[in-house]
C-alpha positions, 0 to 999 in steps of 0.5 A: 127976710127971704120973703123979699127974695126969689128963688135965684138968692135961695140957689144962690145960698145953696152954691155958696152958703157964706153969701149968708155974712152978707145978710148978717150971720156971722162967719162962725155960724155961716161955716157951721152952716155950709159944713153940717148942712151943706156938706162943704170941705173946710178947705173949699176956696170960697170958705178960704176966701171969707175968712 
C-alpha cells in the first residue's frame, strides 16, 4: 500500500500515526501504534481528537 506513496505520507505518519484510521486501521491498533512505537502521551491532543 505505501508503495503508492512518497515520502511526505511516511513523515506524515511518523508526526501523526493516527492518520493510520484513514487507510484503515482501527483506533485500538493505531494508538497502541503511536503509544509503544512512537512514544506518544495517552493525552496527546491528536489522540483526543480521534477518538
Amino acid at each position: 500500500m505505501l508503495k503508492h506513496h512518497n515520502e511526505k505520507s511516511v513523515t506524515a505518519i511518523k508526526e501523526n500515526p493516527y492518520l493510520l484510521i484513514g487507510f484503515g486501521m482501527s483506533f485500538e491498533d493505531a494508538d497502541k501504534l503511536a503509544i509503544t512505537i512512537f512514544d506518544r502521551d495517552e493525552d496527546e491532543p491528536k489522540r483526543l481528537s480521534m477518538r
